[in-house]
C-alpha positions as CSV (number, residue, x, y, z in Angstrom):
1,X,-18.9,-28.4,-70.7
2,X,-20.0,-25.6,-68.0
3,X,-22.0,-22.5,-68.3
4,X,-19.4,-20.2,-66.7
5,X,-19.1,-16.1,-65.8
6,X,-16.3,-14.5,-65.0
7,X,-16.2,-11.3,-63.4
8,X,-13.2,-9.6,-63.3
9,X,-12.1,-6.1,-63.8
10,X,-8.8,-6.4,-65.3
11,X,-9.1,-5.8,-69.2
12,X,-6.1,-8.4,-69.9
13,X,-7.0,-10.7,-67.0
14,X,-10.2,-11.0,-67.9
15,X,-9.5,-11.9,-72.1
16,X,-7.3,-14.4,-71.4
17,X,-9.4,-16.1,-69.1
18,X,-12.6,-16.0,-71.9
19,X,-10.5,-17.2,-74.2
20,X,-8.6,-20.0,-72.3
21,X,-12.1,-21.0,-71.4
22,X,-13.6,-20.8,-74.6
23,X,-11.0,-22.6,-76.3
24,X,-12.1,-26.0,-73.6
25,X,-15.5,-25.9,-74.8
26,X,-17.1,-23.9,-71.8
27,X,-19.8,-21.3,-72.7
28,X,-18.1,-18.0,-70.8
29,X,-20.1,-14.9,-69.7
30,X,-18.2,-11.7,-68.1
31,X,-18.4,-9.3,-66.3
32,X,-16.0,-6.3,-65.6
33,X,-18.2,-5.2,-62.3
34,X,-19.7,-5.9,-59.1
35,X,-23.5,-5.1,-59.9
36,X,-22.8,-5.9,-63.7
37,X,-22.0,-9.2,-62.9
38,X,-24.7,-9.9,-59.6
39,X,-27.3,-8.9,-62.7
40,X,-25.6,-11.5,-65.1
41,X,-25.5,-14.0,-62.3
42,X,-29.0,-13.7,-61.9
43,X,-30.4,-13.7,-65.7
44,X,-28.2,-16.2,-67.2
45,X,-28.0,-18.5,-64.3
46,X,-24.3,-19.8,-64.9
47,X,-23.2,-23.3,-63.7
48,X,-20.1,-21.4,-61.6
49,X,-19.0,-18.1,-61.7
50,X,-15.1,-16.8,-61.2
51,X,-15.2,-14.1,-59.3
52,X,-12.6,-11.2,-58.2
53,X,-12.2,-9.7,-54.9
54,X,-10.9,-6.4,-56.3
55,X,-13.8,-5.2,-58.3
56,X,-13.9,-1.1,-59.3
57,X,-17.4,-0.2,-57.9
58,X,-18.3,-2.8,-54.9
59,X,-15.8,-5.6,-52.7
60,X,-16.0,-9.1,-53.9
61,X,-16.9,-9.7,-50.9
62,X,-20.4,-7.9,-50.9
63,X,-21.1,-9.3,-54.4
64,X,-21.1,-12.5,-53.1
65,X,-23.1,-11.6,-50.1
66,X,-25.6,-10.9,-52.8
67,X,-25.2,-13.8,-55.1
68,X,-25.5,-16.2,-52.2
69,X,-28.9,-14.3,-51.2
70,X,-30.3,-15.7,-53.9
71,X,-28.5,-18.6,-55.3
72,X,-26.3,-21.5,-54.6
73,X,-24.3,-21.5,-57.5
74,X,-20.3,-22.1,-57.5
75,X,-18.3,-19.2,-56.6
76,X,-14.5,-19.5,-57.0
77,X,-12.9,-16.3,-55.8
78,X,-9.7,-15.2,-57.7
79,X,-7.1,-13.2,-55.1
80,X,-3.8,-11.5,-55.1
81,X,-2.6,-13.1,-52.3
82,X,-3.6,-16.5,-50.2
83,X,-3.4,-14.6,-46.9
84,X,-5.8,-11.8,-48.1
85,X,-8.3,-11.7,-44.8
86,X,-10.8,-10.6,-47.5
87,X,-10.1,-14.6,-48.7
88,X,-11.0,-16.1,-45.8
89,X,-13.7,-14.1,-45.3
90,X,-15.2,-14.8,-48.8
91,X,-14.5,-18.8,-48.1
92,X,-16.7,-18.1,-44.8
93,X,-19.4,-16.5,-46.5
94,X,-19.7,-19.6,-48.9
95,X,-16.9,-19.1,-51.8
96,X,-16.7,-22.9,-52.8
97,X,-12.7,-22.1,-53.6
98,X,-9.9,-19.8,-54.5
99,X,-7.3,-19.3,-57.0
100,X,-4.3,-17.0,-56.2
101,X,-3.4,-14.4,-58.9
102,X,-1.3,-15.2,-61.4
103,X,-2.5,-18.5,-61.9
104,X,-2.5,-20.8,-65.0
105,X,-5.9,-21.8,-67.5
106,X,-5.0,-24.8,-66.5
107,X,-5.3,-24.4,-62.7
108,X,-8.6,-22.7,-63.6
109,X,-9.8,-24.9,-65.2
110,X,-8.9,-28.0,-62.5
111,X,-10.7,-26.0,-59.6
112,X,-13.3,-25.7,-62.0
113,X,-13.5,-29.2,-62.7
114,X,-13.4,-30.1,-58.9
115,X,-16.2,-27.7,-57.9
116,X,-18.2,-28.6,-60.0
117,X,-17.7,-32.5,-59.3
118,X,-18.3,-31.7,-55.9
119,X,-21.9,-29.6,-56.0
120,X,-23.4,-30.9,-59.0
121,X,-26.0,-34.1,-59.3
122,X,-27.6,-33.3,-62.4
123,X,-27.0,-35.3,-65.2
124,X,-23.8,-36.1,-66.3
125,X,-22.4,-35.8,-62.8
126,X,-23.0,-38.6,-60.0
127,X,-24.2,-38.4,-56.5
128,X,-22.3,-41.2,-55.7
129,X,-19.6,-43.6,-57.1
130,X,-20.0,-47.4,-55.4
131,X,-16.6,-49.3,-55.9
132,X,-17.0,-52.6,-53.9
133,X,-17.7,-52.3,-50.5
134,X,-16.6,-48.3,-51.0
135,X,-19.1,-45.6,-51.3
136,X,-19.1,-42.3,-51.8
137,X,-21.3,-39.4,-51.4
138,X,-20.0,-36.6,-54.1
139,X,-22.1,-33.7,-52.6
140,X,-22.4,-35.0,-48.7
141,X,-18.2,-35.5,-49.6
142,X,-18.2,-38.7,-46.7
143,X,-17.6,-42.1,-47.8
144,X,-18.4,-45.3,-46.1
145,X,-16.7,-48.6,-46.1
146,X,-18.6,-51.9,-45.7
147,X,-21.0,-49.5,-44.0
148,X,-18.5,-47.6,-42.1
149,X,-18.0,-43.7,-42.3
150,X,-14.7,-43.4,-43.2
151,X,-13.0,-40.3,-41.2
152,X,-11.1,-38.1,-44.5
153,X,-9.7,-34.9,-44.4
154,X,-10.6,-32.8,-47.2
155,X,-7.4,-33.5,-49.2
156,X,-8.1,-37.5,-48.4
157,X,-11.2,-37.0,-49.7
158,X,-10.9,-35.6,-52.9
159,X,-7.8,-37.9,-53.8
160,X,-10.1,-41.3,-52.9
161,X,-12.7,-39.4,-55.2
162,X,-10.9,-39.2,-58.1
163,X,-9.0,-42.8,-58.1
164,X,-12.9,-43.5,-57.2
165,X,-14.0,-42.1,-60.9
166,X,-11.1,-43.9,-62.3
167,X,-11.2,-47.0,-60.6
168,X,-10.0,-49.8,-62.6
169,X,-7.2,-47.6,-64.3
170,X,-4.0,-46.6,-63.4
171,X,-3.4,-43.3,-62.4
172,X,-0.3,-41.5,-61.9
173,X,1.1,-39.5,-59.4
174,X,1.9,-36.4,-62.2
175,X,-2.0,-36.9,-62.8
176,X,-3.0,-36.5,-58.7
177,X,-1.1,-33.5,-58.4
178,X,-2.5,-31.8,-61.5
179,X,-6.1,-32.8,-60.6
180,X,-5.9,-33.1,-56.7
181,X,-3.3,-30.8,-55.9
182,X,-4.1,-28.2,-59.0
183,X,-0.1,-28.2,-59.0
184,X,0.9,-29.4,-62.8
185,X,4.4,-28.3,-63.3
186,X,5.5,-28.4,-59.5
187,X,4.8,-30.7,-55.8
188,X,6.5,-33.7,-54.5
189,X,5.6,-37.3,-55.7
190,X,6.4,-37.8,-52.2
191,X,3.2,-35.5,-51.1
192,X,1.0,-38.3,-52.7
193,X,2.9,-41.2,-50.8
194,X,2.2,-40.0,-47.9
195,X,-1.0,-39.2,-48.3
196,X,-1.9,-42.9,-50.1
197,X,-0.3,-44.3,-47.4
198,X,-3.3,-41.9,-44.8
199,X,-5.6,-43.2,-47.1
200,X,-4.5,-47.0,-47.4
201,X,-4.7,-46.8,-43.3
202,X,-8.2,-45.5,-42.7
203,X,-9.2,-48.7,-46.0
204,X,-7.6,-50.8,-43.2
205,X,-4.8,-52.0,-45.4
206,X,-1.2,-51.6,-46.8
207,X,0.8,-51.5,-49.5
208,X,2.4,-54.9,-48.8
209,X,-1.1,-56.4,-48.4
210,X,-3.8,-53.9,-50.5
211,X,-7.3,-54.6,-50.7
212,X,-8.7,-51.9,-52.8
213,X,-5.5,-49.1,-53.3
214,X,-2.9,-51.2,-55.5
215,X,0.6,-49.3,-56.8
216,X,2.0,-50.1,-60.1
217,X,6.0,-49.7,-59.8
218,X,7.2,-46.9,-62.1
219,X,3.4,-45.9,-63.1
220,X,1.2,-45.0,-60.7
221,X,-1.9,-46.6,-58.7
222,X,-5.0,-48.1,-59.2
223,X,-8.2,-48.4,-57.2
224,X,-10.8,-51.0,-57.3
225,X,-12.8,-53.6,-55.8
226,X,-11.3,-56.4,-53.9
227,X,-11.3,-59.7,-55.7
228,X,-14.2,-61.7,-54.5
């Protein structure tokens, strides 16, 4: 499990989170200010840190101004509202993601797992994951096909990724919105067919004639290498 710190100012907020944390096996640090936090980021060196926009003594904002001034860890902001300008201005400055006030532990903890996946390469955690002809570069997030850069959008990306780390199992479509979408107890079914079917396009095949993306009626669907 991760190294994590939290800053957040929000008493309540901010206990929950520890504890929903703590209770998956992460090692949680906190914060309940701006410059408190910048000096935890920088002594105890997390693996990501949560981080709120509206922080008592200094914006969000400017801590990670800071925090990026210094170190490329994982930030993953925490806002009141997906059209805060304050967001996208945090995402420009190098936030690697966003969750939008109130959210679940267990959409924390997703975006947490995804980040993560995407900027580590130390042990534990791939650079790449080879399936067949299929490769794909976890931190360079591109993948190549027999050689071939593959042309993804981010979502396209991240839902070949994870089939990617599961290749050989089936996986369903309640499992791609929970860990693509971070949307466990809502979204369409029908927002992952369409997108396998993106996806099954740019492999340069179909559903009626797969190569590596293979759907299992009533279950889900499974990627892996092309039989020889």
């Amino acid at each position: 499990m991760a190294h994590l710190l939290v800053i957040e100012d929000d008493d309540r907020i901010r206990s929950l989170v520890l504890r929903s944390l703590r209770e998956r096996g992460h090692a949680v640090d906190s914060a309940a200010t701006g410059m408190t936090g910048l000096n935890a980021a920088l002594e105890t060196r997390p693996d990501l840190v949560v981080l709120d926009l509206g922080l008592p003594d200094i914006d969000g904002t400017q801590v990670l101004a800071m925090i990026r001034a210094v170190s490329e860890v994982p930030v993953i902001i925490a806002s009141a509202r997906d059209d805060d300008p304050s967001l996208v201005s945090a995402l420009d400055a190098g936030a690697d993601d966003y969750v939008v006030k109130p959210y679940t532990s267990t959409q924390l903890e997703a975006r947490i797992r995804a980040v993560l996946r995407r900027t580590q390469t130390d042990a534990g955690v791939r650079a790449e994951v080879v399936v067949g002809g299929l490769r794909i570069d976890i931190r360079g997030r591109h993948a190549t096909l027999d050689g071939a850069r593959i042309d993804l959008s981010p979502r396209e990306f991240d839902l070949l990724l994870h089939l990617a780390e599961h290749a050989g199992d089936v996986v369903t479509k309640r499992e791609l919105l929970t860990q693509v979408w971070q949307q466990p107890w809502g979204g369409s079914e029908k927002t992952v067919d369409v997108h396998l079917s993106w996806l099954r396009r740019k492999l340069g095949e179909t559903a009626d004639d797969p190569r590596y993306l293979t759907t299992v009626r009533g279950v889900g669907v499974r990627l892996s290498a092309p039989a020889e």
